[in-house]
N, C-alpha and C positions, 0 to 999 in steps of 0.2 A: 353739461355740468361735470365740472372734475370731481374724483375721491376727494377728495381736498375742501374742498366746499359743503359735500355731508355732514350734518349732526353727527360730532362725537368722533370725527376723522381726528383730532389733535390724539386721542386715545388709542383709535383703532388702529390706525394706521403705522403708530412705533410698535403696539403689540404684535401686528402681523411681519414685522421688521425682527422684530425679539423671537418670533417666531423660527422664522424660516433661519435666522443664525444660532437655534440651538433654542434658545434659551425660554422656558416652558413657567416659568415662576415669575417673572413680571406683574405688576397691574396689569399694564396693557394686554401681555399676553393671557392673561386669566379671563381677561373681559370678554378678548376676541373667543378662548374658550365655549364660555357661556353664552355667547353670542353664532356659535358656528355656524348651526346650520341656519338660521335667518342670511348669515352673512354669505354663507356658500348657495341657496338659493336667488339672492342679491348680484352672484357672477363673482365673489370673489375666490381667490385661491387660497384655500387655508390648506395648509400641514398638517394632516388631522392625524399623522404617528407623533407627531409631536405635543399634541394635547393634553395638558393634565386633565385625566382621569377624575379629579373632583375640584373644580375651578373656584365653585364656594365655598368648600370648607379648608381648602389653603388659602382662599382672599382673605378667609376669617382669622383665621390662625394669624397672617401676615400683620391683620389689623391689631388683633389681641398685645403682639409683640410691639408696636409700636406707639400703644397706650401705653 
């Protein structure tokens, strides 16, 4: 089975892409956040300097802002 074919790959897999190009404020990349270490146990490679430091209260904020 490919990454690709996982529950939730349409998500993960552009945030780990938003990732490792810098970019730390994404959806995707907040998910993979909150998701790390499940996801680093799984075998995959997360950027963990790249991490937001608090993935739900920026997902929140994000959401706030676009109600």
């Amino acid at each position: 089975m490919s990454l690709n074919e996982l529950p939730g790959a349409e998500i993960i897999l552009p945030g780990l892409k938003d990732l490792h190009n810098g970019e730390c404020n994404t959806i995707g990349a907040l998910l993979v956040a909150i998701a790390a270490t499940r996801l680093t146990k799984a075998g995959l490679n997360i950027p963990k300097d790249r991490l937001n430091p608090e993935p739900e209260i920026e997902g929140l904020s994000m959401n706030k802002l676009e109600s």
